[in-house]
MDAnalysis code that builds the backbone (N, CA, C; Angstrom):
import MDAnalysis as mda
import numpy as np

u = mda.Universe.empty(684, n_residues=228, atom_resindex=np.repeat(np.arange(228), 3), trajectory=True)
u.add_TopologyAttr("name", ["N", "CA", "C"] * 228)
u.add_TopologyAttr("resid", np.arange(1, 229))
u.add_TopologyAttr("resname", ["UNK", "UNK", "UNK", "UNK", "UNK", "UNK", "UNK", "UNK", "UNK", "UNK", "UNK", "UNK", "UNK", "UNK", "UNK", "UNK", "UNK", "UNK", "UNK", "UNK", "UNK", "UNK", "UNK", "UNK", "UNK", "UNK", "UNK", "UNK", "UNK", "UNK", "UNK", "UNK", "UNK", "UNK", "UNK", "UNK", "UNK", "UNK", "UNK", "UNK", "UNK", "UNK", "UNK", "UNK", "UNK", "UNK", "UNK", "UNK", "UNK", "UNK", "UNK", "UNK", "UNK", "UNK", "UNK", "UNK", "UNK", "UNK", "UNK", "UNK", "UNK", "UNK", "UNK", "UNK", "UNK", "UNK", "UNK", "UNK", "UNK", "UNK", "UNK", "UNK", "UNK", "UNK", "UNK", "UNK", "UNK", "UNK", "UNK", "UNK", "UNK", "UNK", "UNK", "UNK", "UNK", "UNK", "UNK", "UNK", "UNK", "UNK", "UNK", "UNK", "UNK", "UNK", "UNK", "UNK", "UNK", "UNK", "UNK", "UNK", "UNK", "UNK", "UNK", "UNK", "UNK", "UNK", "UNK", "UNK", "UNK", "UNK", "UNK", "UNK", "UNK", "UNK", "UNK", "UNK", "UNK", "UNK", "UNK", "UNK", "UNK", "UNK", "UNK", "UNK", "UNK", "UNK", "UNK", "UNK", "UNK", "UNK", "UNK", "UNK", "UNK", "UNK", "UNK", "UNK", "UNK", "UNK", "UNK", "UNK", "UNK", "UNK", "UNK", "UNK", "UNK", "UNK", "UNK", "UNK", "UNK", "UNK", "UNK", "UNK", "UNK", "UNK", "UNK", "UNK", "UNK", "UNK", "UNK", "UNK", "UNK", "UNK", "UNK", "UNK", "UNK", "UNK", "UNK", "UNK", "UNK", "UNK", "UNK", "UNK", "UNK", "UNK", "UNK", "UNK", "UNK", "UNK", "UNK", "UNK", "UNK", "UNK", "UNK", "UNK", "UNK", "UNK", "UNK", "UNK", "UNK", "UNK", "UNK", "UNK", "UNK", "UNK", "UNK", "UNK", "UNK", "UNK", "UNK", "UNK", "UNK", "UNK", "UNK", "UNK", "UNK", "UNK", "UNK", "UNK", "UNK", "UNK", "UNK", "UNK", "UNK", "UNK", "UNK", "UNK", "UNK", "UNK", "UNK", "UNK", "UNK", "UNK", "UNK", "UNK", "UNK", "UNK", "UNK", "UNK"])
u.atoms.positions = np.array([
    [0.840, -1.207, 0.000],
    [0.000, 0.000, 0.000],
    [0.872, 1.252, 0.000],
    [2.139, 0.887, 1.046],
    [2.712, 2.298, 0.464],
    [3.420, 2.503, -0.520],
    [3.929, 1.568, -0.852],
    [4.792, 1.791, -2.619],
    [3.675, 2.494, -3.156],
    [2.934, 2.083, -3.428],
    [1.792, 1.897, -4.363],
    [1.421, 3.917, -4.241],
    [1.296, 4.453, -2.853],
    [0.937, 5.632, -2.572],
    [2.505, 6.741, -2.734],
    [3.445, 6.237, -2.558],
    [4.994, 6.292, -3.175],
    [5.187, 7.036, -4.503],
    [4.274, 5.445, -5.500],
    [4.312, 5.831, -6.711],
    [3.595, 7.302, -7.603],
    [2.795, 7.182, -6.658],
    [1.462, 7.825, -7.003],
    [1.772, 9.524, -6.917],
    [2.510, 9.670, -5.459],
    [3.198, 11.213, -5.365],
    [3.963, 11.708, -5.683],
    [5.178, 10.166, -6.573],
    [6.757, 10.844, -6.893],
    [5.923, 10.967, -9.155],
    [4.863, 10.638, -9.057],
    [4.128, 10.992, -10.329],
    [3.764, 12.230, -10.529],
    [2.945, 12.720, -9.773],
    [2.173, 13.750, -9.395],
    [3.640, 15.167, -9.283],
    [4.558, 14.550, -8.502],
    [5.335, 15.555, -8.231],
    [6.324, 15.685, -9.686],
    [6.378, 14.594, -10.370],
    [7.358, 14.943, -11.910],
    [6.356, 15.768, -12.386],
    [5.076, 15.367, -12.610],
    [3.808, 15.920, -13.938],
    [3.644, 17.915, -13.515],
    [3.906, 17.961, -11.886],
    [3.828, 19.307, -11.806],
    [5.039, 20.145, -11.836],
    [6.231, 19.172, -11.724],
    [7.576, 19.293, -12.488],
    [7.795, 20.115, -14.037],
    [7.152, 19.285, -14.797],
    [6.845, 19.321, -15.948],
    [6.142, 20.461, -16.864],
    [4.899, 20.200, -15.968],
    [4.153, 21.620, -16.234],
    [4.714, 22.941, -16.048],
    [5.307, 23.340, -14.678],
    [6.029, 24.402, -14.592],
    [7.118, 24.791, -15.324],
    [8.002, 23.476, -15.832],
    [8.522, 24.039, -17.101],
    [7.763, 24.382, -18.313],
    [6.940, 23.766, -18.832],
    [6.286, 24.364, -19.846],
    [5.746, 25.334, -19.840],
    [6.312, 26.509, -21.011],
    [6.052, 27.968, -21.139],
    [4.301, 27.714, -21.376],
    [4.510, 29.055, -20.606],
    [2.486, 29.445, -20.576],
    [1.960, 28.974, -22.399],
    [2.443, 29.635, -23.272],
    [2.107, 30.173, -24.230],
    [2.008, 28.719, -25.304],
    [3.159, 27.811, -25.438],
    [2.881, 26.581, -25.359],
    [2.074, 25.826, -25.199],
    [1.753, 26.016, -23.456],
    [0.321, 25.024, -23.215],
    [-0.531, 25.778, -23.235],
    [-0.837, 27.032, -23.993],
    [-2.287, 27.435, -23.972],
    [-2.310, 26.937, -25.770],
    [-1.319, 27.365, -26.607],
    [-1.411, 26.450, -28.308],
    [-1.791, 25.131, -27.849],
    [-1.201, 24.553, -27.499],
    [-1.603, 22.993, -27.440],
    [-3.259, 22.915, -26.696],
    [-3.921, 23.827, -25.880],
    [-5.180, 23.361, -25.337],
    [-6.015, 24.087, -26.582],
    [-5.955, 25.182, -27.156],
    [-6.439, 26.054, -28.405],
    [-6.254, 25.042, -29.438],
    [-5.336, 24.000, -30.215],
    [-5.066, 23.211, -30.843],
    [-6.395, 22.250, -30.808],
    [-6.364, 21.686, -29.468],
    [-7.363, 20.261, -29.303],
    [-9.058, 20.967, -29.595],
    [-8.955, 22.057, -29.100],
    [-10.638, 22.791, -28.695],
    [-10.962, 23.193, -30.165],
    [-9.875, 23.621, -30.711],
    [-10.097, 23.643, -32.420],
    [-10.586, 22.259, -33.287],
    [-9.691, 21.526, -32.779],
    [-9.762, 20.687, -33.630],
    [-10.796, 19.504, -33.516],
    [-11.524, 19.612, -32.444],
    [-12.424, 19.428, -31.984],
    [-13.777, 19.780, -32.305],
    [-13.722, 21.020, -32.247],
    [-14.787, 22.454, -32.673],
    [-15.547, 21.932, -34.156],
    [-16.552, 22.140, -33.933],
    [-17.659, 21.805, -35.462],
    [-17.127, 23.286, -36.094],
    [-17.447, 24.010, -35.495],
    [-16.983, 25.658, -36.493],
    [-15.476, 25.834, -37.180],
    [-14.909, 25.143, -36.667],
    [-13.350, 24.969, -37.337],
    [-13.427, 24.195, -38.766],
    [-14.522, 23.297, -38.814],
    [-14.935, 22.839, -40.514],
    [-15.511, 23.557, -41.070],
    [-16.512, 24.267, -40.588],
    [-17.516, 25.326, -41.649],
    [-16.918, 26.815, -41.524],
    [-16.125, 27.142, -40.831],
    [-15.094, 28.497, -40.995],
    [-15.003, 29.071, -42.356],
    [-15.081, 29.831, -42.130],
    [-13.873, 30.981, -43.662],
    [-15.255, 31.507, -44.799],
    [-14.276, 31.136, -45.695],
    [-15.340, 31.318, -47.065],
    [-16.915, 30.951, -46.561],
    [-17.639, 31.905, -47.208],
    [-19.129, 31.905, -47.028],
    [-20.106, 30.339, -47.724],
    [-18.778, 30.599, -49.057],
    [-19.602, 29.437, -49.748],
    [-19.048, 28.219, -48.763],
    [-17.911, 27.833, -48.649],
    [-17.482, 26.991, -48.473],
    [-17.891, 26.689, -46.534],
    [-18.718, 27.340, -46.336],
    [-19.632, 27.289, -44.908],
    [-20.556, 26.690, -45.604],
    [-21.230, 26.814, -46.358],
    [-22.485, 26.665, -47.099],
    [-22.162, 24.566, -47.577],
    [-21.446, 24.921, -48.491],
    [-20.758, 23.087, -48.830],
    [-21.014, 22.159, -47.463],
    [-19.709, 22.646, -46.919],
    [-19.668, 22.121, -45.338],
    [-20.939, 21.770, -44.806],
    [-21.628, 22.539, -44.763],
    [-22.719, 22.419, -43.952],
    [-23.981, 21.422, -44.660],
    [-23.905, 21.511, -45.770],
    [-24.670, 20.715, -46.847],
    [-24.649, 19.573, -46.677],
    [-22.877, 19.262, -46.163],
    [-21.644, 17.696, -46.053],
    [-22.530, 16.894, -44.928],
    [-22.899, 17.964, -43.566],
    [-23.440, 16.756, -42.610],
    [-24.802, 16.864, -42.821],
    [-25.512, 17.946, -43.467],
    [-26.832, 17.735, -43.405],
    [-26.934, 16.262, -44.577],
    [-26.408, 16.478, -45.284],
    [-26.688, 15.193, -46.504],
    [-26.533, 13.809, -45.605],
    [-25.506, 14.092, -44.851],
    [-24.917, 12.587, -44.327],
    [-26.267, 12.624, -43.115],
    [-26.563, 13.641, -42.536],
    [-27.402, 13.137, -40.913],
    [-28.808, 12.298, -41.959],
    [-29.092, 12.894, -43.379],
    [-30.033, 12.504, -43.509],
    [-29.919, 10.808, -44.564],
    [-28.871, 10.688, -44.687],
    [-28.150, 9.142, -45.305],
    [-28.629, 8.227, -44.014],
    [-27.860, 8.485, -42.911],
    [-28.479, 7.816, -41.698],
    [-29.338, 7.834, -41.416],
    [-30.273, 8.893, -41.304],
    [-32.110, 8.729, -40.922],
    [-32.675, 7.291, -41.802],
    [-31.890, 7.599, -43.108],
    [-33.146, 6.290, -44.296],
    [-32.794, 5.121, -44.028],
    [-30.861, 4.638, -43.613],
    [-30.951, 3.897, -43.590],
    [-31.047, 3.064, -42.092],
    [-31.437, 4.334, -41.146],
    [-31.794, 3.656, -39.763],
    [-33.339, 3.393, -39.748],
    [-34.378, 4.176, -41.044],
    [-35.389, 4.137, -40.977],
    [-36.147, 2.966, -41.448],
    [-35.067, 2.686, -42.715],
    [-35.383, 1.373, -43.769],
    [-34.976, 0.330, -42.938],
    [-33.812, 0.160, -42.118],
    [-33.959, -1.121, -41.553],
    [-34.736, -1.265, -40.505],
    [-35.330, -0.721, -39.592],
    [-36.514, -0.549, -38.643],
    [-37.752, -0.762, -39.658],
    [-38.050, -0.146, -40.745],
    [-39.173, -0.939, -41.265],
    [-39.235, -2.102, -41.970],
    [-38.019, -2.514, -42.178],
    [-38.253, -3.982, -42.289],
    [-38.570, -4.422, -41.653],
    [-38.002, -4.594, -40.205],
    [-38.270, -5.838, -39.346],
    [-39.625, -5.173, -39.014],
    [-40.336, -4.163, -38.793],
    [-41.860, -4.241, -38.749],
    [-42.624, -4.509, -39.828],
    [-42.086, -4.726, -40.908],
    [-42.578, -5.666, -41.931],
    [-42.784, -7.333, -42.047],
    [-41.487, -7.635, -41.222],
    [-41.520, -8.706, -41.050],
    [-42.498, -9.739, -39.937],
    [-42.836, -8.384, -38.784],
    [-43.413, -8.950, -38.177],
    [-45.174, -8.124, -38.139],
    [-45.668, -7.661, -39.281],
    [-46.599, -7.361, -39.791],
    [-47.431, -6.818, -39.197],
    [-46.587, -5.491, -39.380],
    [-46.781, -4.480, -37.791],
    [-47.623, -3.448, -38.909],
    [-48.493, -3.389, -38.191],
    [-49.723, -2.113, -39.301],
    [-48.921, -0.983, -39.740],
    [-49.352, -0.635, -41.184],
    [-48.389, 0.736, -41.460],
    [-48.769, 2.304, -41.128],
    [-49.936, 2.156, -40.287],
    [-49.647, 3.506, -39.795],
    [-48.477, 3.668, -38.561],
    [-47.898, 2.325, -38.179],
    [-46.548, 3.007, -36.990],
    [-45.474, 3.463, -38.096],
    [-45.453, 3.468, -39.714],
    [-43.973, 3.250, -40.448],
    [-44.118, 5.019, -40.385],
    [-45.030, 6.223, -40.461],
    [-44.672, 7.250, -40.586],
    [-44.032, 7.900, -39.399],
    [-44.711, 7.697, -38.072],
    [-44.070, 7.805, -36.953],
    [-42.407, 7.923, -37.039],
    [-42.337, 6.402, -37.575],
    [-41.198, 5.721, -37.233],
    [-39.967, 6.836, -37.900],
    [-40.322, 7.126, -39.340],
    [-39.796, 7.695, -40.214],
    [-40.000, 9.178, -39.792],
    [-40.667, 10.153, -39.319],
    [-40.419, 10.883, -38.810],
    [-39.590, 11.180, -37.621],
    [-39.804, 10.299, -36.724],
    [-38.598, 9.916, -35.598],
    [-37.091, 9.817, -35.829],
    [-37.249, 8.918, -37.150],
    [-35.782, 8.775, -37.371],
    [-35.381, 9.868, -38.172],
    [-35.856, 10.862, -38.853],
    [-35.045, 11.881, -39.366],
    [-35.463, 13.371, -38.362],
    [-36.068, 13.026, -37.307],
    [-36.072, 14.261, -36.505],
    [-34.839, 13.974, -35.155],
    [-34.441, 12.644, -35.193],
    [-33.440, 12.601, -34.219],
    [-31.998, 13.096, -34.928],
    [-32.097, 12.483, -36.543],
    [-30.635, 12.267, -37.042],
    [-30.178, 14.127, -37.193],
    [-31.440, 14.699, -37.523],
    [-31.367, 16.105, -38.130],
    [-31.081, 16.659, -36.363],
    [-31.879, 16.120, -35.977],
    [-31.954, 17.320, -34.276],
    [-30.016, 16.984, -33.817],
    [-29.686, 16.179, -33.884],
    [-28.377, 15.495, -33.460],
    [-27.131, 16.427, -34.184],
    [-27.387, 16.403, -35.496],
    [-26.574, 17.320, -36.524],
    [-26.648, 18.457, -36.033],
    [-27.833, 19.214, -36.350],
    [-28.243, 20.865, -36.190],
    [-28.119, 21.304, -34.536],
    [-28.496, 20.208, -33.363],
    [-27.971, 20.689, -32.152],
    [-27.026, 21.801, -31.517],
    [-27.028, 23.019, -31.453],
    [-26.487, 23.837, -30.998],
    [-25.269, 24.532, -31.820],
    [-25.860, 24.077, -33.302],
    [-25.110, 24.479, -34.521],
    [-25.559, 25.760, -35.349],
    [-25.626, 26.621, -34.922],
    [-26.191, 27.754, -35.521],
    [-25.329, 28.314, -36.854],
    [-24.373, 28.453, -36.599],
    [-23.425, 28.665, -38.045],
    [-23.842, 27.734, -38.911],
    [-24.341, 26.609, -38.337],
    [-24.570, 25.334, -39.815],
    [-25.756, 25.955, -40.590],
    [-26.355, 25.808, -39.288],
    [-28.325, 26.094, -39.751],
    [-28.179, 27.539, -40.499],
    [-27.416, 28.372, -40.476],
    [-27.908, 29.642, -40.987],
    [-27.547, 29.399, -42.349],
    [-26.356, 28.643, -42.722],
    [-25.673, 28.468, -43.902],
    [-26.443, 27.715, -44.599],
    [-27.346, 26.264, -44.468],
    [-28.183, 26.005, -45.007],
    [-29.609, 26.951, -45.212],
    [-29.775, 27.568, -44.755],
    [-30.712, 29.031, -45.041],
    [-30.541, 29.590, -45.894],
    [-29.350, 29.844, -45.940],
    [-28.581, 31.020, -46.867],
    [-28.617, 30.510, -48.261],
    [-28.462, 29.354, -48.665],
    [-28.531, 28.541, -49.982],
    [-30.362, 28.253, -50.176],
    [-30.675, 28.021, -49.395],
    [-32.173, 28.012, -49.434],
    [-33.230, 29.179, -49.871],
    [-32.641, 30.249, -49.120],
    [-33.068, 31.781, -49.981],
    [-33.006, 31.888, -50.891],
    [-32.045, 31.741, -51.800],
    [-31.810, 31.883, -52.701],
    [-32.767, 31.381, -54.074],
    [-33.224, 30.647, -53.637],
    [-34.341, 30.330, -54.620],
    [-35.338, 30.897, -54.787],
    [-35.959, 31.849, -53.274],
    [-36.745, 32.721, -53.305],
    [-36.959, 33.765, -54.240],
    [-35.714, 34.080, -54.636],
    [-35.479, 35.122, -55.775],
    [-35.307, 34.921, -57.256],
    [-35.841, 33.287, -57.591],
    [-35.953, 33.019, -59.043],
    [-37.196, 33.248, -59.630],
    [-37.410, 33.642, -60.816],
    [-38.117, 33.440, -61.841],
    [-39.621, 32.914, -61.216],
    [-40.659, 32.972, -61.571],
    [-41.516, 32.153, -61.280],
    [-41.730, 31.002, -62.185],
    [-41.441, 31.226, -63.572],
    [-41.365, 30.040, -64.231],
    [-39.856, 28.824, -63.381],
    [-39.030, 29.794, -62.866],
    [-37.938, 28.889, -63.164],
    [-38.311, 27.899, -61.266],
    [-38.904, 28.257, -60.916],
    [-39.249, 28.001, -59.706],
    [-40.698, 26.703, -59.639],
    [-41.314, 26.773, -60.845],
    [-42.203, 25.740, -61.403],
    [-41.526, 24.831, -61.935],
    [-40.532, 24.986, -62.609],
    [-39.731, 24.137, -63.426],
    [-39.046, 22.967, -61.880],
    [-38.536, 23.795, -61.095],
    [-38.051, 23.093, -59.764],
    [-38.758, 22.444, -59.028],
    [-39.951, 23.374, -58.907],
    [-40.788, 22.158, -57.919],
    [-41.221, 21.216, -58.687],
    [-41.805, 21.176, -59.819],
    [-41.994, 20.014, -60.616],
    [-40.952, 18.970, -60.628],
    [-40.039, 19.262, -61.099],
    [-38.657, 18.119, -60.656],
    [-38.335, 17.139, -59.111],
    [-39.187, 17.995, -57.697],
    [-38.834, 17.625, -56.882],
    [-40.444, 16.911, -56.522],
    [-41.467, 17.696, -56.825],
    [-42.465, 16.796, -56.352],
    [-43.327, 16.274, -57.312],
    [-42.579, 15.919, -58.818],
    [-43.499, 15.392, -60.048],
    [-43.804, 14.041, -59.686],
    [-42.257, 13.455, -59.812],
    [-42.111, 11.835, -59.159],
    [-43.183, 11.152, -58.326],
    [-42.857, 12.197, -56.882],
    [-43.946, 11.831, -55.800],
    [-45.285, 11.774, -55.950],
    [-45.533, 12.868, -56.807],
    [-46.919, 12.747, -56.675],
    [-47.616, 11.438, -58.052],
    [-46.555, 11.384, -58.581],
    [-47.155, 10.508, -59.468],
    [-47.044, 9.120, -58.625],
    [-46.330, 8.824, -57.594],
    [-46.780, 7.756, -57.098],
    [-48.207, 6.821, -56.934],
    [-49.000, 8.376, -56.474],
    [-49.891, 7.623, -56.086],
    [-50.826, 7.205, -57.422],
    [-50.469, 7.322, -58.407],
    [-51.344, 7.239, -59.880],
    [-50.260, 5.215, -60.230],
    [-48.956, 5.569, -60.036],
    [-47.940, 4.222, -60.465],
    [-47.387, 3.668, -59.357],
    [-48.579, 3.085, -58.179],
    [-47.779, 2.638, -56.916],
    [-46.853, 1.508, -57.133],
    [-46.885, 0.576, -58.097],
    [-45.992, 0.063, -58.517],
    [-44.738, 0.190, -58.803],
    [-44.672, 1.498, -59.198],
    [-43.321, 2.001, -59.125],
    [-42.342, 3.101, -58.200],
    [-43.225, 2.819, -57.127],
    [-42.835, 3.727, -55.828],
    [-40.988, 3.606, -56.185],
    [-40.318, 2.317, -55.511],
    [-39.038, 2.639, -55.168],
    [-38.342, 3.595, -56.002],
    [-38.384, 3.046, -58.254],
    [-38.229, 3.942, -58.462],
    [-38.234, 5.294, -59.077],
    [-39.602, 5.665, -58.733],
    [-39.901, 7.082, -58.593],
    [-39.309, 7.968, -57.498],
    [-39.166, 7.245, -56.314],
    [-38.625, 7.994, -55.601],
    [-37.078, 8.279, -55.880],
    [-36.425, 7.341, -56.089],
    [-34.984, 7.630, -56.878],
    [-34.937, 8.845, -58.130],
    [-36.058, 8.618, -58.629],
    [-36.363, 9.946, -60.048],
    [-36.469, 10.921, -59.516],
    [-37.367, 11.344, -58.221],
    [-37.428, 12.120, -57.692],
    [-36.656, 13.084, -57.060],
    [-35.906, 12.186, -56.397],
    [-34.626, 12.818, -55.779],
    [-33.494, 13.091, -56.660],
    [-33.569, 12.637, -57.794],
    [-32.145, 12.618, -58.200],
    [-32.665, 13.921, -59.626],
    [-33.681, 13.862, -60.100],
    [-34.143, 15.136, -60.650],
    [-34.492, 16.617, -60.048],
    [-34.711, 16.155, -58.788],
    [-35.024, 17.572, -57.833],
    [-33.440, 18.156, -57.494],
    [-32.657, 17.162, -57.214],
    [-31.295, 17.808, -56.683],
    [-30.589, 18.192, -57.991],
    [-30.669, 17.639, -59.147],
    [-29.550, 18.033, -60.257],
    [-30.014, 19.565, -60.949],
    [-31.683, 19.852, -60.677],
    [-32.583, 20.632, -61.306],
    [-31.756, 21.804, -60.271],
    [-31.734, 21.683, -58.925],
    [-31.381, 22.991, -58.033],
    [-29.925, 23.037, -58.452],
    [-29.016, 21.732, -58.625],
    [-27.623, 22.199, -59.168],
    [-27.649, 23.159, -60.433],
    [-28.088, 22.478, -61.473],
    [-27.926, 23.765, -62.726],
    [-28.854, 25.191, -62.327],
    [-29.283, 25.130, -61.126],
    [-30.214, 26.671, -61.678],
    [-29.036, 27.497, -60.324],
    [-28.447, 26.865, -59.240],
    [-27.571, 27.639, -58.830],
    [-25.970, 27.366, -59.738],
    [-25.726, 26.398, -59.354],
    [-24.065, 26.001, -59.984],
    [-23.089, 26.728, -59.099],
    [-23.084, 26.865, -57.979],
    [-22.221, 27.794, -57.182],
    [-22.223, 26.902, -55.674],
    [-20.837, 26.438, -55.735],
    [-20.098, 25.271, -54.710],
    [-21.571, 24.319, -54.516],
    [-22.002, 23.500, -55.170],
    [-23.276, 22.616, -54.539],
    [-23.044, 21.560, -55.716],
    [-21.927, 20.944, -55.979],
    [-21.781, 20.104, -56.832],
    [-22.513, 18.772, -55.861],
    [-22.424, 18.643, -54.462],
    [-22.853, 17.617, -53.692],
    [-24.374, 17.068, -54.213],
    [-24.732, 18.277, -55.063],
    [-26.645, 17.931, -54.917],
    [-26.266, 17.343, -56.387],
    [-25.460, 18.119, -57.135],
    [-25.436, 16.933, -58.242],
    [-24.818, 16.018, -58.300],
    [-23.908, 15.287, -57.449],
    [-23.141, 14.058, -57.241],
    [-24.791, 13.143, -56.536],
    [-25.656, 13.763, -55.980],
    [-26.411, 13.276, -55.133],
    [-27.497, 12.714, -56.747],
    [-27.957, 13.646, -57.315],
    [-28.747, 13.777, -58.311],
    [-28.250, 12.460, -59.792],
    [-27.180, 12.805, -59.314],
    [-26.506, 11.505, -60.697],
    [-26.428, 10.123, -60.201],
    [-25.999, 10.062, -58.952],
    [-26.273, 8.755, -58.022],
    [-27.150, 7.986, -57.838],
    [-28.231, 9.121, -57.960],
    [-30.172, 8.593, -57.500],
    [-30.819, 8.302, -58.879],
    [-30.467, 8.740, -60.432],
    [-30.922, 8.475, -61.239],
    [-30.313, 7.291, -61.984],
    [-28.793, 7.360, -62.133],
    [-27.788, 6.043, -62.126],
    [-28.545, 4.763, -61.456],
    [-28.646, 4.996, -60.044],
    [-29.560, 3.636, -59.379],
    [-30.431, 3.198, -59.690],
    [-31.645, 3.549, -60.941],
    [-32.634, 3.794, -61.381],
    [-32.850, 1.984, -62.058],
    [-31.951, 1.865, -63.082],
    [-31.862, 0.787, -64.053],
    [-31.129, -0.398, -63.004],
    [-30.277, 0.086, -62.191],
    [-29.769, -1.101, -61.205],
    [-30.882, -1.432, -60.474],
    [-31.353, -1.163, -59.664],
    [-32.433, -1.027, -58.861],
    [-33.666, -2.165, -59.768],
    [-33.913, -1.775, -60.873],
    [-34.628, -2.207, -61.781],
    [-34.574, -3.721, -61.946],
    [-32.648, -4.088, -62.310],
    [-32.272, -5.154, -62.594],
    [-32.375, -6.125, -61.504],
    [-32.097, -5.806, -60.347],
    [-32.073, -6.388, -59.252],
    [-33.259, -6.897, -59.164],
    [-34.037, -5.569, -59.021],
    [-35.599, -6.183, -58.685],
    [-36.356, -7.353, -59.156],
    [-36.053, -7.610, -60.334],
    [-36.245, -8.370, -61.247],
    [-35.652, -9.996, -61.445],
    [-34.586, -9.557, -60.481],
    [-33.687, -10.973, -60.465],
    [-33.499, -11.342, -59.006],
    [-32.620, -10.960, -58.340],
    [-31.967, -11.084, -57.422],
    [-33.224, -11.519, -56.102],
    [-34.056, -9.792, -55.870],
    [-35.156, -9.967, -55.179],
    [-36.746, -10.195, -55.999],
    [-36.858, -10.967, -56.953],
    [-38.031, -10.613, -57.584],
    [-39.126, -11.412, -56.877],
    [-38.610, -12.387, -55.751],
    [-39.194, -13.033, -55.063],
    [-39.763, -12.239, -53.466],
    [-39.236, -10.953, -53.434],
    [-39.334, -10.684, -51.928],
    [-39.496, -8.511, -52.075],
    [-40.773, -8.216, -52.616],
    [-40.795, -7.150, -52.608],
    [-40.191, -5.571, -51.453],
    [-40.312, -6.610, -49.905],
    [-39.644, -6.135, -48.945],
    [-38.276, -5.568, -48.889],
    [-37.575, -6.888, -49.422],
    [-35.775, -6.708, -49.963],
    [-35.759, -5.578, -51.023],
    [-36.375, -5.270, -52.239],
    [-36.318, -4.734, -53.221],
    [-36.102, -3.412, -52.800],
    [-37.509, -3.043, -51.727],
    [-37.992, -1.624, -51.446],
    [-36.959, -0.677, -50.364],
    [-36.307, -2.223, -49.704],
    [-34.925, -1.945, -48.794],
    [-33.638, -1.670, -49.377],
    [-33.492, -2.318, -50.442],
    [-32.852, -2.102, -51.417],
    [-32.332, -0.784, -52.054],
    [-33.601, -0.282, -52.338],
    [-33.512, 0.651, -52.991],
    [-33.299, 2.078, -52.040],
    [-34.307, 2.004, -51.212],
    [-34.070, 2.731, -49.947],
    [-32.272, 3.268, -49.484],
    [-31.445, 1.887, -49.766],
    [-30.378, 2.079, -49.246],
    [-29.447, 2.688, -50.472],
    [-29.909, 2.723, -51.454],
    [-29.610, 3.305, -52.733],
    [-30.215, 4.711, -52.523],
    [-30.765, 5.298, -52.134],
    [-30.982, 6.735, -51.944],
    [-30.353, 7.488, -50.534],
    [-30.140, 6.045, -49.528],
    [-28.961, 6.657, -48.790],
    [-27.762, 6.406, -49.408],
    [-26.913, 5.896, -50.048],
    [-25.812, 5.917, -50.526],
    [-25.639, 7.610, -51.064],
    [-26.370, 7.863, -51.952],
    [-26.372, 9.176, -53.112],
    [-26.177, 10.083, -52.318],
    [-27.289, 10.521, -50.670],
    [-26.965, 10.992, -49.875],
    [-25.466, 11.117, -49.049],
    [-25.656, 10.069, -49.218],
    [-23.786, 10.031, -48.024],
    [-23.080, 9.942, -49.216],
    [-22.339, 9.809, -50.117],
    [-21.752, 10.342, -51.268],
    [-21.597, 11.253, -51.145],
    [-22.628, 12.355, -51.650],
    [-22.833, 13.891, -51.897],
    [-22.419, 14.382, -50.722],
    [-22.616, 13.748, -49.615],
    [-22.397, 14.447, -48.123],
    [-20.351, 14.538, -47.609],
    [-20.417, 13.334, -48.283],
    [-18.511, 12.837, -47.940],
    [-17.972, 14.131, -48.844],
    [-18.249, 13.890, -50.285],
    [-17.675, 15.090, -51.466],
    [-18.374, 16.500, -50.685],
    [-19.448, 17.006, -50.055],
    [-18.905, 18.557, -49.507],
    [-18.363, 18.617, -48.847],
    [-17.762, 17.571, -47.714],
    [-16.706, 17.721, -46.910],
    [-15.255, 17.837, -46.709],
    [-14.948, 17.042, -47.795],
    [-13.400, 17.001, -48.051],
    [-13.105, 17.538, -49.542],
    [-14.249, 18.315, -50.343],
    [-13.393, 18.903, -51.788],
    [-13.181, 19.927, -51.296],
    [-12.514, 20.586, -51.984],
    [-11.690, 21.830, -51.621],
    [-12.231, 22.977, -53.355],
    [-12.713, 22.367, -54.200],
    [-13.307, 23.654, -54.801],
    [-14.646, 24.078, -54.772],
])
């Protein structure tokens, strides 16, 4: 017991050894270093646009995780033939936690996604029909081709995001990496369905699901680490 309490004070007495040699200015860089590098605002810093990208990077990704924490939770209540009025719940839950988790006490993020969002306010009224049509043509034609829900919704998304890339074109290449991803999946999605799962409509719709989170987390990885 006393070695042991020995050890413990001739420690204590090097570490405050130590410290007192180290210049102030030193260990305040090195604690400024970690709190930086640490810091969510140290990624979305600087350039306005490049706050804007950044911020695009985790919203894309919090919402990659919502679908595919949402899609595998409705499977297994598929599986166990759980009525579908709990699947909207469910799906609202899971993208109000993934989004609340991201945006949490992130105000530089949230304003920067604003800021790209305005911006549309100030188009054209034709050119603003042209957009929403792209983002909610798909959907609404669902309910006319429920057969082709999974992919319409891939059309959907991947025409709504490439439609807002060409009408801004200013740092948001993510929505068209997102937009080429979701329409690309279109004919795969197709093939699969047809073969692989043509026996198990569940797999297909999961399938595909996880194909519109991919496009998402794609687009989300590329605003984070490009640099133009």
């Amino acid at each position: 017991m006393l070695s042991i309490k020995s050890c413990l004070s001739s420690s204590i007495t090097i570490y405050i050894y130590l410290l007192q040699k180290t210049p102030i200015k030193k260990r305040r860089s090195v604690k400024y270093f970690k709190l930086k590098k640490l810091s969510f605002c140290s990624l979305v810093s600087g350039d306005p646009d490049v706050q804007i990208k950044r911020s695009f990077g985790f919203l894309f990704i919090a919402i990659a995780i919502a679908i595919i924490f949402a899609a595998v939770l409705s499977q297994f209540l598929s599986l166990d033939k759980v009525p579908y009025y709990y699947y909207p719940p469910l799906w609202l839950a899971s993208f109000g936690a993934s989004l609340g988790i991201t945006l949490y006490k992130r105000r530089k993020m949230l304003a920067a996604v604003r800021t790209r969002m305005k911006k549309s306010l100030g188009w054209p009224l034709h050119i603003k029909i042209i957009n929403g049509l792209s983002w909610a043509g798909p959907f609404a034609a669902i309910s006319v081709f429920h057969q082709l829900y999974p992919y319409l919704i891939l059309l959907g998304i991947g025409l709504g995001n490439m439609s807002t890339y060409f009408l801004i074109k200013i740092y948001n290449k993510e929505q068209l990496i997102v937009g080429l991803i979701a329409i690309c999946s279109i004919p795969i999605s197709i093939i699969l369905d047809n073969t692989i799962f043509s026996a198990s409509y569940e797999l297909a719709l999961l399938f595909s699901r996880f194909l519109i989170a991919i496009s998402y987390g794609m687009g989300g990885v590329y605003a984070l680490i490009a640099k133009d």
